[in-house]
Z-matrix of the N, CA and C atoms (Angstrom, degrees):
N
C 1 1.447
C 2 1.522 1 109.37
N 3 1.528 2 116.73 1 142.41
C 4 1.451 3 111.88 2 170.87
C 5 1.469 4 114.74 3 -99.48
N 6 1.372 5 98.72 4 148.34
C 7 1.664 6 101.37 5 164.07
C 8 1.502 7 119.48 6 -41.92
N 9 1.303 8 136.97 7 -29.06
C 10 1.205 9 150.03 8 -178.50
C 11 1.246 10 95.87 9 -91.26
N 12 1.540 11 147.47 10 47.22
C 13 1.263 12 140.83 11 160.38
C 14 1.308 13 86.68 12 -97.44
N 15 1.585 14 120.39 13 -168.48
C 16 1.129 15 138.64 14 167.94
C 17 1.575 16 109.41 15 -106.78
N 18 1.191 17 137.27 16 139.96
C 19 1.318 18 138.33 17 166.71
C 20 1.543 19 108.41 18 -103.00
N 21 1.161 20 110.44 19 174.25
C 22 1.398 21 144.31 20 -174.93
C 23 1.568 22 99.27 21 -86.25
N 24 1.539 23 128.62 22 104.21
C 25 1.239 24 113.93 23 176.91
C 26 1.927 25 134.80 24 -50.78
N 27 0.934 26 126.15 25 129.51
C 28 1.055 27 151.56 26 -164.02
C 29 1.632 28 100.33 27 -36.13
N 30 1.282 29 131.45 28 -59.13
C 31 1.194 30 137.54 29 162.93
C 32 1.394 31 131.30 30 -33.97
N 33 1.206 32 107.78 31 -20.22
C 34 1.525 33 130.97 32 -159.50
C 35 1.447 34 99.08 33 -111.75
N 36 1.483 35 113.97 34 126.06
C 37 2.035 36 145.67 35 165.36
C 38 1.849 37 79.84 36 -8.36
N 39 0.957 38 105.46 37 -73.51
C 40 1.927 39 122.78 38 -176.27
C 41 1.275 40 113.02 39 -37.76
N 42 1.431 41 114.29 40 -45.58
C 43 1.297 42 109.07 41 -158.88
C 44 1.400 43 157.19 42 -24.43
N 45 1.277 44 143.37 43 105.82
C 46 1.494 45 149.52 44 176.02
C 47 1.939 46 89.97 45 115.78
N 48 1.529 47 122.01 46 -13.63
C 49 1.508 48 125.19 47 168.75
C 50 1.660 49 107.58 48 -30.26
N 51 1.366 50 127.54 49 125.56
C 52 1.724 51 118.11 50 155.01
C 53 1.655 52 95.28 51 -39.05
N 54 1.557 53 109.60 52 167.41
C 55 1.554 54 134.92 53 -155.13
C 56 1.523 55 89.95 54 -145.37
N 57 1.165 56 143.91 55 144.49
C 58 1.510 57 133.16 56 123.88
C 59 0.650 58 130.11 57 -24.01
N 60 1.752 59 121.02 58 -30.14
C 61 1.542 60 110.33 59 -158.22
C 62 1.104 61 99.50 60 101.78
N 63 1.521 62 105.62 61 157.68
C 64 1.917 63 140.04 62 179.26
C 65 1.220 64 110.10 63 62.68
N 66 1.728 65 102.22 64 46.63
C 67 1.235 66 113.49 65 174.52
C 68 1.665 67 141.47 66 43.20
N 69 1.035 68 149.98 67 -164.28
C 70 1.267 69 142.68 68 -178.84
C 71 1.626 70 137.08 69 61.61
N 72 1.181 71 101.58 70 -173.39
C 73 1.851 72 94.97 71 -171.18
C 74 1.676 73 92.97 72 -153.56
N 75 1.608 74 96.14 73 148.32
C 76 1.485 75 127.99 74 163.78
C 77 1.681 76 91.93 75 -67.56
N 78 1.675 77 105.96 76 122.83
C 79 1.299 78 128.74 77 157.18
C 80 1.734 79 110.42 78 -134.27
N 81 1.678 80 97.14 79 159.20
C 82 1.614 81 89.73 80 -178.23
C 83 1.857 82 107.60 81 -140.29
N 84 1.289 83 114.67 82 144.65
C 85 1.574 84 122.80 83 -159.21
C 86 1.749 85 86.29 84 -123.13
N 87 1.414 86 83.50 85 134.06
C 88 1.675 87 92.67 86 168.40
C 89 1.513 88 127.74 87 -114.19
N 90 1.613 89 145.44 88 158.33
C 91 0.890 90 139.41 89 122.15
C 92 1.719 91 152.77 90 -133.78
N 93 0.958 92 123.14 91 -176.36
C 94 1.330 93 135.53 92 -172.40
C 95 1.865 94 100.02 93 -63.52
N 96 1.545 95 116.56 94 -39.75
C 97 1.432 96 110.26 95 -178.08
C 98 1.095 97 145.12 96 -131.95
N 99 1.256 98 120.51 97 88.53
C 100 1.499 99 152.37 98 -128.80
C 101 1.540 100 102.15 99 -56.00
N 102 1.601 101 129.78 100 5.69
C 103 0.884 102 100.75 101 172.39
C 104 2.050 103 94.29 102 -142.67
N 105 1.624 104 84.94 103 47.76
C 106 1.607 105 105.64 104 160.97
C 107 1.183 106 125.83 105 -77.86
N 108 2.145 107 141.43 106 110.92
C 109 0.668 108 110.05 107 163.05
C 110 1.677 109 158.19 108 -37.14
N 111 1.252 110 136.82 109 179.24
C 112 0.986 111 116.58 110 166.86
C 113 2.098 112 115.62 111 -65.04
N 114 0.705 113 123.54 112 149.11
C 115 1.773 114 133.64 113 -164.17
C 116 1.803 115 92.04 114 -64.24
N 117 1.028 116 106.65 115 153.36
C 118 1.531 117 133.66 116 157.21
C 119 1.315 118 108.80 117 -87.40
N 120 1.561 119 138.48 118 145.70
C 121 1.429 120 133.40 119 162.99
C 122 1.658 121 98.90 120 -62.57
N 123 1.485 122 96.27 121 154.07
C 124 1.246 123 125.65 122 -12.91
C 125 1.521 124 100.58 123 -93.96
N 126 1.301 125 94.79 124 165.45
C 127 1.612 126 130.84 125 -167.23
C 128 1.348 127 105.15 126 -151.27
N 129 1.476 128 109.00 127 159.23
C 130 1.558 129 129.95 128 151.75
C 131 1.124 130 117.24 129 -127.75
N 132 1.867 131 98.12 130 139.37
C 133 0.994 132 127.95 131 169.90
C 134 1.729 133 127.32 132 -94.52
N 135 1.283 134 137.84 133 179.14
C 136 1.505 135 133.26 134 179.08
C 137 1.209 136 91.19 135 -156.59
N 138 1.492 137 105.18 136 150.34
C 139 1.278 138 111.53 137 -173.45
C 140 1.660 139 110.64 138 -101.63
N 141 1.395 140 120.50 139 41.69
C 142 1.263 141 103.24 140 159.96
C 143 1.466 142 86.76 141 -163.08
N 144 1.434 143 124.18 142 162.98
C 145 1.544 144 130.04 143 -173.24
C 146 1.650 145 100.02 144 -67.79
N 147 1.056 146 107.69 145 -34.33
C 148 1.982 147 103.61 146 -160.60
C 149 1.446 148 97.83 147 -82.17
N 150 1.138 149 132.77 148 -16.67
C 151 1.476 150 133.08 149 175.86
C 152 1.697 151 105.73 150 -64.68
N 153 1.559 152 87.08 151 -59.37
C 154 1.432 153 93.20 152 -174.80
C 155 1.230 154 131.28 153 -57.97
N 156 1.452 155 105.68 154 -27.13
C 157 1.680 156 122.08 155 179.77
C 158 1.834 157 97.68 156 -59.48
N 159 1.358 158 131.94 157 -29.22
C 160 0.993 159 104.71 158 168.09
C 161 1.816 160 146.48 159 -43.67
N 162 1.537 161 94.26 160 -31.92
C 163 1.576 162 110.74 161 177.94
C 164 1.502 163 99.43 162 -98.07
N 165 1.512 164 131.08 163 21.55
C 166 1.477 165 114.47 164 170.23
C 167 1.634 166 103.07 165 144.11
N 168 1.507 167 97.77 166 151.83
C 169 1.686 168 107.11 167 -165.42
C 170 1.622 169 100.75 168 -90.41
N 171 1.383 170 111.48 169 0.47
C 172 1.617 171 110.18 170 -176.21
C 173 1.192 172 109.54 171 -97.84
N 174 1.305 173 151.71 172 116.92
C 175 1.332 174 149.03 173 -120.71
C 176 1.531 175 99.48 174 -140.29
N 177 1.365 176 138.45 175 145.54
C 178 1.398 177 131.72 176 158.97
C 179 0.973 178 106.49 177 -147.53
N 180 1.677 179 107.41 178 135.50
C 181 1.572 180 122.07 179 165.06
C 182 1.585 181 130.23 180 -54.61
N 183 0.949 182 133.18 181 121.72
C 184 1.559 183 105.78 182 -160.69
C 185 2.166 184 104.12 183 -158.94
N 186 1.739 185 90.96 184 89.48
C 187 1.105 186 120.28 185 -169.84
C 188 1.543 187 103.80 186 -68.89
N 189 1.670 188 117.65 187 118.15
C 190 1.518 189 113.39 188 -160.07
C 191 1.268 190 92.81 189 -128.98
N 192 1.441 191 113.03 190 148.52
C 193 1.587 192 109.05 191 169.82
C 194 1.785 193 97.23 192 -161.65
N 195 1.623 194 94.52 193 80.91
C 196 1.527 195 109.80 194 161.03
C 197 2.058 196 116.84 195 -42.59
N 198 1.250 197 99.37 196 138.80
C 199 1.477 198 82.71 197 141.80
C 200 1.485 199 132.76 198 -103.90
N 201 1.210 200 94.89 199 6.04
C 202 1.884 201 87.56 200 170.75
C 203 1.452 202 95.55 201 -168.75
N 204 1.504 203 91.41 202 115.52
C 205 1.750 204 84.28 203 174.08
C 206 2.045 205 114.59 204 -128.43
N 207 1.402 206 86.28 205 141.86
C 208 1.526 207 94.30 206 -163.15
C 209 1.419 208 119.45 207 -65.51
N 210 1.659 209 127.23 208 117.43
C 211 1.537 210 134.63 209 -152.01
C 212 1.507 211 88.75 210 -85.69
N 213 1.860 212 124.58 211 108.51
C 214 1.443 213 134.35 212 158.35
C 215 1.228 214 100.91 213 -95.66
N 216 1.107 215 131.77 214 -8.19
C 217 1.576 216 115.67 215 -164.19
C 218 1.609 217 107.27 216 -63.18
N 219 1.132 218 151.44 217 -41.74
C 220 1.369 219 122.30 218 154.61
C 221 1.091 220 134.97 219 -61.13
N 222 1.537 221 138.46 220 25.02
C 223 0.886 222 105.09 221 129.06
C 224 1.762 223 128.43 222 -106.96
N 225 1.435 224 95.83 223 164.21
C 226 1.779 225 114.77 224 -150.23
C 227 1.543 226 88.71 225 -73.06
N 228 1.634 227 118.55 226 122.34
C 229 1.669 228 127.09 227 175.47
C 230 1.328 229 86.91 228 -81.32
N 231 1.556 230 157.15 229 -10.63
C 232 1.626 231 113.76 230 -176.97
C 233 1.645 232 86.86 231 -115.71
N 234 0.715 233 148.01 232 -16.36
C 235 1.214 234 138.72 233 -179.31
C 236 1.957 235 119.54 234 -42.37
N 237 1.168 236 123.06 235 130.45
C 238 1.333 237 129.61 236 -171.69
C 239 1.509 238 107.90 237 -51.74
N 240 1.738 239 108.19 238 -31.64
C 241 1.195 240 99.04 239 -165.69
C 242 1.321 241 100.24 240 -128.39
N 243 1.564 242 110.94 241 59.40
C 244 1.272 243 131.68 242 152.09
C 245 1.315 244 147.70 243 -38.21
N 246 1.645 245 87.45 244 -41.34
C 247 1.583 246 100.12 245 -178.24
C 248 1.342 247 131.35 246 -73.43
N 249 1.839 248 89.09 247 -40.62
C 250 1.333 249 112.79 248 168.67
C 251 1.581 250 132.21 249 -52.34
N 252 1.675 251 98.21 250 -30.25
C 253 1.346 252 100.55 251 -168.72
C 254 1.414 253 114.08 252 -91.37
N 255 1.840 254 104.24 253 13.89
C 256 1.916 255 115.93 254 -162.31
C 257 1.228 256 87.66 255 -104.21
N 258 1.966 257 109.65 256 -34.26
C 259 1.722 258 96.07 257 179.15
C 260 1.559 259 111.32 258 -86.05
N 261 1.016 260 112.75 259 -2.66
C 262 1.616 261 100.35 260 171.65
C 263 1.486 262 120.46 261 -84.95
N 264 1.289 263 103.24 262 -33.42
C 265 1.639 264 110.49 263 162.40
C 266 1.678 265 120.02 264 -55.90
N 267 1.470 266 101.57 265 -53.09
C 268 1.355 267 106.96 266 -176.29
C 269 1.556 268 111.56 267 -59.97
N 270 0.983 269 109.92 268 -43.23
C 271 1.363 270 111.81 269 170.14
C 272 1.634 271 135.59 270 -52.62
N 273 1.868 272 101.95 271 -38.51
C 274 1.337 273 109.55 272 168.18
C 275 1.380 274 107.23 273 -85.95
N 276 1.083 275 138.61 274 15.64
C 277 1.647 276 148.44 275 179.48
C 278 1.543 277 118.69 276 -86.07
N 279 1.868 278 88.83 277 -30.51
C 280 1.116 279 100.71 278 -172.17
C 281 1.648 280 116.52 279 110.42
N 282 1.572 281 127.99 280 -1.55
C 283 1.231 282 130.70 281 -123.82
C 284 1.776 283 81.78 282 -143.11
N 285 1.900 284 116.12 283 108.93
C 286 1.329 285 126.99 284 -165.10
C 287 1.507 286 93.24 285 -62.35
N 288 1.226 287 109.95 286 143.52
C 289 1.637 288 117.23 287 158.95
C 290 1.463 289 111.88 288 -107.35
N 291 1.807 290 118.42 289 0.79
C 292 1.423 291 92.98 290 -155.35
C 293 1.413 292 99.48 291 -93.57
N 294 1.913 293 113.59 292 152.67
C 295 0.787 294 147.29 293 160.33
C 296 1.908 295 103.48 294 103.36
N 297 1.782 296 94.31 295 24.82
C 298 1.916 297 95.74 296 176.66
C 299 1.591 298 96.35 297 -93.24
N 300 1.032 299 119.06 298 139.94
C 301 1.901 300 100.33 299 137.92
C 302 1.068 301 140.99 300 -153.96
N 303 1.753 302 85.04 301 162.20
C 304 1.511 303 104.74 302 -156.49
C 305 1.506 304 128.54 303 -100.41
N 306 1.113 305 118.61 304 85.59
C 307 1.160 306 147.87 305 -155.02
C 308 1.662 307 99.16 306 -25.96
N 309 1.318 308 133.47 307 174.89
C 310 1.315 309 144.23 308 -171.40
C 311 1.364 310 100.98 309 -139.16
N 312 2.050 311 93.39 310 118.62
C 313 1.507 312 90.26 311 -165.75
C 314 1.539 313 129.34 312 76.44
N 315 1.437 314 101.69 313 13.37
C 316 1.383 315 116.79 314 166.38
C 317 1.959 316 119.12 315 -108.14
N 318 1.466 317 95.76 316 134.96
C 319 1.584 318 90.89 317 -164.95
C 320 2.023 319 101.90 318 -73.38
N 321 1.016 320 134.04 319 176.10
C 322 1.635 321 134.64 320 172.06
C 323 1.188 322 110.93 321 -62.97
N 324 0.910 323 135.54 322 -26.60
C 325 1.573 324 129.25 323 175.09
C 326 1.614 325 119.48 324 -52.21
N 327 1.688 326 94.67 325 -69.42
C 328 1.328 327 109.73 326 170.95
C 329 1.603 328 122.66 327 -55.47
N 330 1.014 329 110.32 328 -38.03
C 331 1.566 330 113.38 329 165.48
C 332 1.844 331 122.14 330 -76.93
N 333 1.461 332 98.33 331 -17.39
C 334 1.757 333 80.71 332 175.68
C 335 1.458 334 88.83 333 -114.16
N 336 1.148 335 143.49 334 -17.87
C 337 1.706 336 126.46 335 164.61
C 338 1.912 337 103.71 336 -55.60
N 339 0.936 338 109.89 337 -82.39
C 340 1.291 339 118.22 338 170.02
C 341 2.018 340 120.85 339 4.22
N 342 2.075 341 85.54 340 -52.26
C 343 1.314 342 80.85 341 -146.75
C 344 1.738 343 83.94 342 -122.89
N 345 1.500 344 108.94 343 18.38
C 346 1.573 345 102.40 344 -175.36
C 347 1.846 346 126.69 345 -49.19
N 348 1.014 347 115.86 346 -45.39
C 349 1.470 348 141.23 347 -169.74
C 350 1.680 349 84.06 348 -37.73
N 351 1.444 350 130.73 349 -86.65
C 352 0.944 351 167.11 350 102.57
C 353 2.153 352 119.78 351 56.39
N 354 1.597 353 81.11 352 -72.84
C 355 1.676 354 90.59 353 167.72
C 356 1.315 355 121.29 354 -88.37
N 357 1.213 356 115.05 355 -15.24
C 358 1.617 357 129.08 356 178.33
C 359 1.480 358 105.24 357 -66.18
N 360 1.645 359 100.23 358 -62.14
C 361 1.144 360 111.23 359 167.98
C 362 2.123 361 122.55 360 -31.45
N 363 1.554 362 101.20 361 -58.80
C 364 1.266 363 109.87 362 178.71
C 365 1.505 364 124.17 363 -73.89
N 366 1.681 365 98.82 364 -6.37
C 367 1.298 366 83.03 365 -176.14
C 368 1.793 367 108.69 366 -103.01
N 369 1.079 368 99.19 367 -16.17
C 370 1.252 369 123.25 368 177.99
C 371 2.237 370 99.54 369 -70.33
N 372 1.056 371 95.95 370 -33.55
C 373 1.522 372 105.52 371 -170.23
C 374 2.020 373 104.37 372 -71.52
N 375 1.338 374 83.35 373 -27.31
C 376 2.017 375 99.81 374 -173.72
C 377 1.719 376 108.03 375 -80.76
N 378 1.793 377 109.35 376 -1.38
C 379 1.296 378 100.44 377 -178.62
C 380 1.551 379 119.43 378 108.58
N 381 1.618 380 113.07 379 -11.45
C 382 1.138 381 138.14 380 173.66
C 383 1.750 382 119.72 381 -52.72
N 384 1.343 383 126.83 382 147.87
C 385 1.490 384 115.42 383 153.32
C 386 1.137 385 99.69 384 -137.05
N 387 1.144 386 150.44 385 80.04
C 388 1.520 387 160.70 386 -150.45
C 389 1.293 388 120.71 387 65.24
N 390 1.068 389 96.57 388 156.36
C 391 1.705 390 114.20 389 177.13
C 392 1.594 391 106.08 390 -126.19
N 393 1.312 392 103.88 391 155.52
C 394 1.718 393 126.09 392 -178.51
C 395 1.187 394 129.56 393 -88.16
N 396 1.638 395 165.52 394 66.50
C 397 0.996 396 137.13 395 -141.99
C 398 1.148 397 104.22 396 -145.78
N 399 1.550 398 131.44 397 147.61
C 400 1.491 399 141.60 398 161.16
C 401 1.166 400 126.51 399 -47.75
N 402 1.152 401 155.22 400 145.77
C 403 1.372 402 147.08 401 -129.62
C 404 1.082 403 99.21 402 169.59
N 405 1.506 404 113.70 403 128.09
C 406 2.304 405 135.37 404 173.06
C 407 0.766 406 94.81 405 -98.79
N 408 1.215 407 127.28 406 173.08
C 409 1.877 408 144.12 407 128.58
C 410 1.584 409 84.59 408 -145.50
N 411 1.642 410 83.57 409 140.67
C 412 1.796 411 110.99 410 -175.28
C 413 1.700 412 79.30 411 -54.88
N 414 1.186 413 136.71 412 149.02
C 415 1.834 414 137.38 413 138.20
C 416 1.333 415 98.61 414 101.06
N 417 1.278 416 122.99 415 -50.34
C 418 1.882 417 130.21 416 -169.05
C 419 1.804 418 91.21 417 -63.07
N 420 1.097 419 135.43 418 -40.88
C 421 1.385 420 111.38 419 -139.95
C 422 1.413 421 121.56 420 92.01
N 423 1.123 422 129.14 421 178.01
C 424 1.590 423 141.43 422 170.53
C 425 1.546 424 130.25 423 -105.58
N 426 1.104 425 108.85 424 153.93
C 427 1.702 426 107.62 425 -176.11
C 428 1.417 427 124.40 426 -157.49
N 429 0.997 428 138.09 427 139.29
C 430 1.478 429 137.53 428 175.03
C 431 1.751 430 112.91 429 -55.69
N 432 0.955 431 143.62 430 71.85
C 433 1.474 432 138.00 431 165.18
C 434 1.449 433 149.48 432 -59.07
N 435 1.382 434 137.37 433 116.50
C 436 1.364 435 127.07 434 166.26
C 437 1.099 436 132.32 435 -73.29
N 438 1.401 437 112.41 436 114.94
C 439 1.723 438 102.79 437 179.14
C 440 1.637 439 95.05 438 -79.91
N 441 1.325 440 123.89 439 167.23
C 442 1.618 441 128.04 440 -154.79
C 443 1.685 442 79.81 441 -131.26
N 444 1.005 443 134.12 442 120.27
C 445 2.120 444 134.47 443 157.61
C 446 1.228 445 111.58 444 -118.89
N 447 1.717 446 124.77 445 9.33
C 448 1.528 447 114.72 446 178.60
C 449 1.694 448 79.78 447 -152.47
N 450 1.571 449 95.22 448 138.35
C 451 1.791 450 119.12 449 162.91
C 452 0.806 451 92.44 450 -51.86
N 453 1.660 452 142.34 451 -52.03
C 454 1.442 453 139.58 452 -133.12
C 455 1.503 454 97.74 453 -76.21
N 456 1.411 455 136.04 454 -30.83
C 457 1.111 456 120.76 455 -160.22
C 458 1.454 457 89.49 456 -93.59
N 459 1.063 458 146.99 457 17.74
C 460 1.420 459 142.73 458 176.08
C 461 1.759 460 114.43 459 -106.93
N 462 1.837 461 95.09 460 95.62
C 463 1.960 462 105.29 461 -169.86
C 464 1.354 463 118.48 462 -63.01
N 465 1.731 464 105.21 463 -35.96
C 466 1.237 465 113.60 464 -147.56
C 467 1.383 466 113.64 465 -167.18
N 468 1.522 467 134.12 466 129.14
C 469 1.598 468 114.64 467 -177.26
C 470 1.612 469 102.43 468 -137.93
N 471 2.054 470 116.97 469 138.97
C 472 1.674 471 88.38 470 170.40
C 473 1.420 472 63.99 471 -131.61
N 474 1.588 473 95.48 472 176.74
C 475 1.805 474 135.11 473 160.65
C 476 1.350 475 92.89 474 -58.64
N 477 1.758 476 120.06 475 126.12
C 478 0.956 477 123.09 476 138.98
C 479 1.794 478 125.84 477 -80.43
N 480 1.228 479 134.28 478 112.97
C 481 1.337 480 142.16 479 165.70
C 482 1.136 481 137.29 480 -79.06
């Protein structure tokens, strides 16, 4: 293998793995109704099936290859003052916050569920095709996640069974 292969991004179950090539990563979106299409952006993805099974037993493969996706992973998803630290990022990203808000003393979840429609929109508007971010669920455990804000970054999708 050459150094000039492509790898499997670092974040990813795979990570630093040789790639084929044409960039991107295996992510997977779940739901509650088994005969849900695959999602429109924006959406989230998780990077491993058992993560995802938290939001639903209907599972999809969902081969993504952003060209630029926006690095949230510092900031802290359980932290109280979560929200705050998504608009301070978003902001040094380049990515308008004004007229979102972000509650005080609100963890990231609640502030980017809340206000997804909206920031997806903006972040996607800054040049974005997903963004990266850390992600709890009380019981699930934790995981590295893609939020999805452009079809375009979406290669390929099957039913996982």
């Amino acid at each position: 293998m050459s150094e000039e292969q492509p790898r499997v991004p670092a974040g990813s179950p795979d990570g630093g793995e040789w790639t084929s090539g044409g960039g991107g990563e295996k992510m997977f979106n779940a739901s509650n109704d088994p005969n849900a299409p695959v999602p429109k952006a924006p959406f989230y993805t998780a990077s491993t099936e058992e993560y995802a099974r938290n939001f639903g037993p209907n599972v999809n493969e969902i081969h993504v290859a952003p060209s630029k996706v926006l690095d949230l992973t510092h900031v802290d998803a359980h932290a109280d003052d979560g929200a705050q630290q998504l608009k301070s990022a978003l902001e040094h990203s380049g990515v308008s916050t004004e007229g979102i808000r972000f509650g005080r003393g609100e963890e990231l979840a609640e502030s980017l569920n809340r206000n997804l429609p909206e920031i997806s929109k903006r972040i996607h508007d800054a040049g974005f095709d997903a963004a990266r971010l850390n992600e709890y669920v009380e019981g699930g455990g934790s995981d590295t996640t893609m939020l999805i804000v452009s079809d375009a970054a979406v290669k390929h999708t099957k039913r996982v069974e």
